[in-house]
C-alpha positions as CSV (number, residue, x, y, z in Angstrom):
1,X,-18.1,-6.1,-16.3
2,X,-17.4,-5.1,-13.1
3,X,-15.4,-6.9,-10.8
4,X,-15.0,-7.3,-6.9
5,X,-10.8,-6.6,-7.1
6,X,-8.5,-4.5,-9.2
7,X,-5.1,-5.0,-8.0
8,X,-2.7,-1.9,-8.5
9,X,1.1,-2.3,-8.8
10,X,3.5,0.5,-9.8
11,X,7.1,-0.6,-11.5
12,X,10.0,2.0,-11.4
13,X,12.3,-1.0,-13.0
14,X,11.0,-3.8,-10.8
15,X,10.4,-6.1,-13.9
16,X,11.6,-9.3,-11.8
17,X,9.4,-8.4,-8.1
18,X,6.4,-7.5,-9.9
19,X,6.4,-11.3,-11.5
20,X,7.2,-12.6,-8.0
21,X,4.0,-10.6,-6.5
22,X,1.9,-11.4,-9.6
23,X,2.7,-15.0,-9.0
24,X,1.9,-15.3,-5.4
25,X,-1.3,-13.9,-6.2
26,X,-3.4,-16.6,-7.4
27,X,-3.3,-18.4,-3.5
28,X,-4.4,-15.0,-2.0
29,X,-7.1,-14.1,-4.7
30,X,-9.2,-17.1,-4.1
31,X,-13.3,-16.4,-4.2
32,X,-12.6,-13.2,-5.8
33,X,-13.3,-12.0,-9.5
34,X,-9.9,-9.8,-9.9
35,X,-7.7,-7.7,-12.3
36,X,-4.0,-6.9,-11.9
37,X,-3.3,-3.2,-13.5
38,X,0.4,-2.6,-13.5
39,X,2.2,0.6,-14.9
40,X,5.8,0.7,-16.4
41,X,6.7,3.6,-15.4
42,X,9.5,4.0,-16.9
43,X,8.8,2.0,-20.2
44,X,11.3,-0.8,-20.1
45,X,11.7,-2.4,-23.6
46,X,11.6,-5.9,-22.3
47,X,9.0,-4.9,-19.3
48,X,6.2,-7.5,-20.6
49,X,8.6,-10.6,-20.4
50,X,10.2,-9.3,-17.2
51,X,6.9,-10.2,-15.6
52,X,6.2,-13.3,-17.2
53,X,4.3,-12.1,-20.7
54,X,1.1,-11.5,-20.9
55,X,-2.0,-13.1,-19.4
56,X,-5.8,-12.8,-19.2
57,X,-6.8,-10.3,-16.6
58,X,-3.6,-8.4,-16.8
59,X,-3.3,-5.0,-18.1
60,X,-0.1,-3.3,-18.6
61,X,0.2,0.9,-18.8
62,X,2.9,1.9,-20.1
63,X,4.2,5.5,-19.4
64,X,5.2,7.9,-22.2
65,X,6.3,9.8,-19.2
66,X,7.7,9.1,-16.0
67,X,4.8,10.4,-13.3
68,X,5.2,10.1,-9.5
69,X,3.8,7.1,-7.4
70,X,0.5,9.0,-6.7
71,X,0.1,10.2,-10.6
72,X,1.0,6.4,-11.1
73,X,-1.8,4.8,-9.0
74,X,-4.3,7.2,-9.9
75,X,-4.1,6.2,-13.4
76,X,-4.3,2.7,-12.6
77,X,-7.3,3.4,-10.3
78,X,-9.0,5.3,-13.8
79,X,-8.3,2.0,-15.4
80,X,-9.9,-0.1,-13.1
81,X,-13.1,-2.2,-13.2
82,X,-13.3,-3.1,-9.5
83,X,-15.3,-1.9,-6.5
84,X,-12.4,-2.2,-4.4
85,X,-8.9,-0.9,-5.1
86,X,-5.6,-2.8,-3.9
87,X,-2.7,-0.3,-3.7
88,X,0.4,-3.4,-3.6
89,X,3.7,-2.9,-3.7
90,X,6.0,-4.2,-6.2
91,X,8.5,-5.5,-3.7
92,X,5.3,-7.5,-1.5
93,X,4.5,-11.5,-1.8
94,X,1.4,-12.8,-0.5
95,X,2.3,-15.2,2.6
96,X,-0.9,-16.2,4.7
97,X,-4.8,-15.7,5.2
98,X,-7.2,-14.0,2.3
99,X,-7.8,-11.2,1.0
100,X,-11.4,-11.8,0.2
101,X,-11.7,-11.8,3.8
102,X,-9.8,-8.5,4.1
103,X,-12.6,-7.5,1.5
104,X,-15.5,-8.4,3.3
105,X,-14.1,-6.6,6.5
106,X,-13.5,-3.3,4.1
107,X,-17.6,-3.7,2.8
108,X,-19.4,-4.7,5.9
109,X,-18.5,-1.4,7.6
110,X,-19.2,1.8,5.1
111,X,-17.4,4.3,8.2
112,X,-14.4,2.1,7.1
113,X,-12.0,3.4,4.5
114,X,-8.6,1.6,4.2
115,X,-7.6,-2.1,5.5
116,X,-4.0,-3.1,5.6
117,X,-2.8,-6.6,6.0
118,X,-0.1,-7.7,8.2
119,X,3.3,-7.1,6.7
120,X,6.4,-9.7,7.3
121,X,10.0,-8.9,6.1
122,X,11.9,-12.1,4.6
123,X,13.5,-12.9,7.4
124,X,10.2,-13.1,9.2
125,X,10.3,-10.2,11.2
126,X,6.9,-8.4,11.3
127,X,7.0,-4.9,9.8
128,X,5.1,-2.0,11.7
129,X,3.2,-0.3,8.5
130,X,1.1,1.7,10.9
131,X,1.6,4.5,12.7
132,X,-0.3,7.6,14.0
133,X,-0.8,10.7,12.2
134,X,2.7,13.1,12.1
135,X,3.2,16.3,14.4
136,X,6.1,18.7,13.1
137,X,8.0,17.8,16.2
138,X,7.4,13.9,15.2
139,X,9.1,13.9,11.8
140,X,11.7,16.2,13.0
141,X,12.7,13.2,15.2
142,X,12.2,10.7,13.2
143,X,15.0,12.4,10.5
144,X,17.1,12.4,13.7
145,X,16.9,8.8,14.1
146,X,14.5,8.9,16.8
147,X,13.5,5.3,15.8
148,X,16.9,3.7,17.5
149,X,17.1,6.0,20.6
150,X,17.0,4.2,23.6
151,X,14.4,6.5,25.2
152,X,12.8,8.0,22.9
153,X,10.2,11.0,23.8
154,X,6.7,9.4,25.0
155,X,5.1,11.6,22.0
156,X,6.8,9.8,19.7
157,X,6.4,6.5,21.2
158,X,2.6,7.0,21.1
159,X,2.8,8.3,17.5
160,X,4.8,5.4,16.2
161,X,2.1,3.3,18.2
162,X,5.1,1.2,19.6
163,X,2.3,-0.2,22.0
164,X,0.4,-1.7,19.6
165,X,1.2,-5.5,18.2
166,X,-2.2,-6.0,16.6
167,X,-3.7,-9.9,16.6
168,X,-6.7,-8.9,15.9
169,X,-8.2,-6.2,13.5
170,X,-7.5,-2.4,15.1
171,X,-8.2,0.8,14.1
172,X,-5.1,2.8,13.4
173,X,-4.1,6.8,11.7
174,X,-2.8,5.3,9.0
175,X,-1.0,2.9,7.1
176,X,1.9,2.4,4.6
177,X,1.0,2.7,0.8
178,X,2.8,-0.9,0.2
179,X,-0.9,-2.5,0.8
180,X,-3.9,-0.6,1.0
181,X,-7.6,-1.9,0.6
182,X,-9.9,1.0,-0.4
183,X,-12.9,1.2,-2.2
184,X,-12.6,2.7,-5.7
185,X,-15.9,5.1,-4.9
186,X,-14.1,6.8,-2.0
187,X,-11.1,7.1,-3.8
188,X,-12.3,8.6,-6.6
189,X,-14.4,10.6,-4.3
190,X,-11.5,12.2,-2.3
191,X,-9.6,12.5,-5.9
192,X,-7.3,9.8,-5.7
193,X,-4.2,10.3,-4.0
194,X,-2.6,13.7,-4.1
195,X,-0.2,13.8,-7.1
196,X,1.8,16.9,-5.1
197,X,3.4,14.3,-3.8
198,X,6.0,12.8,-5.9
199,X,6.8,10.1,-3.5
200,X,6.2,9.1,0.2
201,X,3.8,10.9,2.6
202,X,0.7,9.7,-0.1
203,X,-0.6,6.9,1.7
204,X,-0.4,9.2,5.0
205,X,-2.2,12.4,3.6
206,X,-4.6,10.0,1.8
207,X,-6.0,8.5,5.1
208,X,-5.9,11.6,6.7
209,X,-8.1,12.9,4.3
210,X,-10.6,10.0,4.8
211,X,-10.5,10.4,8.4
212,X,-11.8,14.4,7.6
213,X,-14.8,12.6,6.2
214,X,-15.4,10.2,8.7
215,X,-13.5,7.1,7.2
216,X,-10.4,5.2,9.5
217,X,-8.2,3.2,8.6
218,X,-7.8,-0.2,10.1
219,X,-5.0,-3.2,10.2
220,X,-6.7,-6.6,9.4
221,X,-3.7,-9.0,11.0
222,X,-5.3,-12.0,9.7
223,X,-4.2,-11.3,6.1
224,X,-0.3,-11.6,5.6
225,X,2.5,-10.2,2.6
226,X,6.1,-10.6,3.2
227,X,7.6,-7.1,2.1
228,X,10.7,-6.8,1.0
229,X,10.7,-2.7,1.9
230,X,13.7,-2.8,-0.7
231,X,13.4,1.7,-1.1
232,X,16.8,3.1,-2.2
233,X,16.0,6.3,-1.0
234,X,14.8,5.5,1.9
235,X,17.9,7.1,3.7
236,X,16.8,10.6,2.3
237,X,15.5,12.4,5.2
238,X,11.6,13.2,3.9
239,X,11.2,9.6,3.6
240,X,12.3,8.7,7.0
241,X,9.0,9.0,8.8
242,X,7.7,5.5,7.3
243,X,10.5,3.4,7.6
């Protein structure tokens, strides 16, 4: 049967958030005929009871190897019975707004390839999961710490889009892979995201490659998550550009 949702969520030992976002859901989902796909990756004995045991519409993949979070979501997206796609982040709670209305936005436009909601940090502060698309000399500054200079380069003001506070929907380069809206024919059509990547960078290379066949990317405000953007590596320098 095919449904209008399949919600993909990737755990690398983040039993306890993935029951949190699972749990939040159900406020978020309404009007919508949904599935949650989650992959262990890393096969946790206890996993299923970490996110509150089984239930219907749930499907759990569990990893007889670890793969990276592109190899991860592609799988999920193989698994998945819905006409749209939503990449979601472990470490994300729905907060506001729907995301069948975040849906309809994504259908009623077929040049439209990837809708983001609106992403809040616990504290309430609003995250900036948008940016433009990278230059060398971009995420060269960036690893320098670009983001806290006091006068930063106008290039890189214009490519972090620090201009743009978005209250209504806007088209952007692309957006982080922490919530992503896509349809599962043009992912499958643009083969999924690129598994080169073992992490970061796939959400950026993924709406680039849309935009080469005439798809953007847009931010839907309207539709809220908190994210908690809890990345332990996100001090390593290649990872730098989306924080």
């Amino acid at each position: 049967m095919s449904l209008d949702l399949s919600v993909l969520i990737v755990s690398h030992r983040h039993g306890a958030d993935v029951r949190k976002c699972i749990e939040s859901l159900g406020a978020g989902l309404e009007g919508l005929s949904y599935e949650i796909i989650v992959v262990d990756n890393l096969v946790e004995p206890d996993f299923l009871d970490q996110i509150g045991g089984g239930r219907n519409g749930l499907t759990l993949i569990s990893n007889e190897e670890p793969l990276g979070f592109g190899g991860n979501v592609n799988k999920a997206a193989r698994a998945a019975s819905g006409g749209v796609l939503l990449v979601l982040n472990p470490d994300t709670a729905y907060h506001s707004g729907q995301v069948s209305e975040a849906v309809d936005f994504l259908e009623e436009d077929e040049s439209r390839g990837v809708v983001a909601a609106r992403l809040i940090y616990p504290d309430g502060a609003i995250q900036r999961n948008f940016r433009g698309f990278p230059s060398v000399g971009v995420t060269f500054l960036r690893a320098l710490g670009a983001n806290n200079w006091r006068n930063a380069p106008a290039f890189y003001r214009h490519a972090m889009l620090d201009t743009l506070h978005p209250e209504q929907p806007v088209a952007v380069d692309w957006v982080f892979g922490s919530f992503m809206l896509i349809r599962k024919s043009q992912f499958d059509a643009i083969g999924g995201f690129d598994e080169s990547f073992v992490m970061y960078y796939e959400d950026v290379d993924h709406c680039y490659r849309l935009r080469l066949r005439g798809y953007t990317t847009w931010m839907y405000p309207d539709l809220a998550f908190f994210h908690e953007h809890k990345r332990d590596s996100a001090k390593l320098m290649p990872s730098r550009l989306q924080l």
